[in-house]
DODRENSE-798079 format. One record per residue: residue in three letters; x, z, y of N, C-alpha, C in turn. Coordinates in steps of 0.02 Angstrom, whole numbers, plus 32768, in hexadecimal, padded with zeros to 4 digits. Each point is the difference from the previous one (the first is absolute). Layout:
ALAXZYXZYXZY
...
% end
This chain:
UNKC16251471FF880407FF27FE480247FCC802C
UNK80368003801880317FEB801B7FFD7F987FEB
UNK7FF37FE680287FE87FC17FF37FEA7FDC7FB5
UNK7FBC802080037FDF80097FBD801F80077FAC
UNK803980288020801480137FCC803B7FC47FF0
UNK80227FCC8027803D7FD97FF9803380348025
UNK80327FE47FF78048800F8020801D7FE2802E
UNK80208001802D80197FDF8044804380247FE9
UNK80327FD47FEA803F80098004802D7FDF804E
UNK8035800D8006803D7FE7802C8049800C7FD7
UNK80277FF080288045801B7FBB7FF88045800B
UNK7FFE803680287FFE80417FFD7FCF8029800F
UNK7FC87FE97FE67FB4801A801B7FE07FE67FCB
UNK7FDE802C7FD07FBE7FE47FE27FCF8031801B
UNK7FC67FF77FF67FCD802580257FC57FF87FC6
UNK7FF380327FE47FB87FF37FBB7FE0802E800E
UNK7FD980007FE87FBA80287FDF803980397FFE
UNK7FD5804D801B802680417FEA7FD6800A7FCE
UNK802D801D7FC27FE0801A7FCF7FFF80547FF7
UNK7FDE80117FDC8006804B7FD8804880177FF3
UNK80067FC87FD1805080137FF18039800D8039
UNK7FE77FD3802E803B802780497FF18041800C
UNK7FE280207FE88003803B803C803480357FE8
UNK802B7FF27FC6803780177FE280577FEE8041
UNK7FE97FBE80118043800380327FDE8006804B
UNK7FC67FEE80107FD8802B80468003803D7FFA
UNK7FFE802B7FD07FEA8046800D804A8011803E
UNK804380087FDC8037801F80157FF47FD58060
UNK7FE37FD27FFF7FF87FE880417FC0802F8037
UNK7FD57FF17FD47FC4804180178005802D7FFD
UNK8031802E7FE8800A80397FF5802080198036
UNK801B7FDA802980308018804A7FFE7FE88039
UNK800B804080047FD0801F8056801F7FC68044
UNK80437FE97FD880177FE080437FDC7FA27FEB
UNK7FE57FFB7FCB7FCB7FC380057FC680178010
UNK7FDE802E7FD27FC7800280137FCB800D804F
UNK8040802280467FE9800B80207FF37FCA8034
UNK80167FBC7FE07FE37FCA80377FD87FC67FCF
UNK7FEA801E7FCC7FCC7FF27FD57FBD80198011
UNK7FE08014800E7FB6801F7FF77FF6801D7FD3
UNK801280187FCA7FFB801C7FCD8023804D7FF0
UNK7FDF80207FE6802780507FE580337FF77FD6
UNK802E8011801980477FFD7FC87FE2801C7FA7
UNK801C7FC87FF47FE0802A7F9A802C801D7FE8
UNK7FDA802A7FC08027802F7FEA800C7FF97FCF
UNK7FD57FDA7FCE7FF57FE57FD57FFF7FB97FE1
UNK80107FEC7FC27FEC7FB280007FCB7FDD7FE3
UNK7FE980387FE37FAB7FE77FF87FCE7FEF8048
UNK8020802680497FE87FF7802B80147FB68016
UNK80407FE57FDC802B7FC7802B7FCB7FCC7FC7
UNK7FE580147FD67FCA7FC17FDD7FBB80088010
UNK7FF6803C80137FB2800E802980047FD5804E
UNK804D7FF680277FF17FDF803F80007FBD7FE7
UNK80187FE87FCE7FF67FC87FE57FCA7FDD7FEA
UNK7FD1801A7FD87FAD80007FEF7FDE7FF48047
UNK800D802F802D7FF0801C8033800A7F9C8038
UNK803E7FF37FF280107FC280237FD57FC47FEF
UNK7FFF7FFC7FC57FDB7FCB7FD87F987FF68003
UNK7FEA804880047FCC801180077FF07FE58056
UNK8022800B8026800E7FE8803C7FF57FAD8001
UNK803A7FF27FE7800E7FAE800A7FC07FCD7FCF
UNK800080297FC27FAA7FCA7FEB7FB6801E8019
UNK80078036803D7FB48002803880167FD8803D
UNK80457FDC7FFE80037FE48038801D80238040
UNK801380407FF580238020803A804A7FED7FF7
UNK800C7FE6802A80587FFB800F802E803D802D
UNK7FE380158040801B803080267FE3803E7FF2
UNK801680377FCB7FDE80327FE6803380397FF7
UNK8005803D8013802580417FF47FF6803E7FCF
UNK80327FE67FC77FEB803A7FC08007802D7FFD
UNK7FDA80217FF4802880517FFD800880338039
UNK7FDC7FED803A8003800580417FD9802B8021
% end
């Protein structure tokens, strides 16, 4: 989790913990081809997939991998 789970704000930048619940305004982001293709990742089709790369992130970050490609 994103500095154990605190927040790092600025006036136009907060940066937290991604949750489950984002993957409702990520999906329409993951979902297209003109982001996803300098992502590493398969464009989704779905948004159960946009909370599976999410699980997927987190499962990552508490084994300690930081540089990791989902879905790939």
């Amino acid at each position: 989790m994103l500095l154990d789970s605190e927040s790092f704000n600025t006036p136009r930048l907060i940066l937290r913990e991604l949750l489950e619940e984002d993957a409702e305004a990520l999906f329409p982001i993951w979902s297209d081809i003109r982001v996803t293709r300098y992502m590493k990742i398969d464009t989704l089709d779905t948004l159960d997939q946009a909370k599976e790369v999410i699980r997927f992130l987190h499962t990552q970050v508490s084994q300690g991998k930081h540089h990791v490609t989902p879905l790939s």
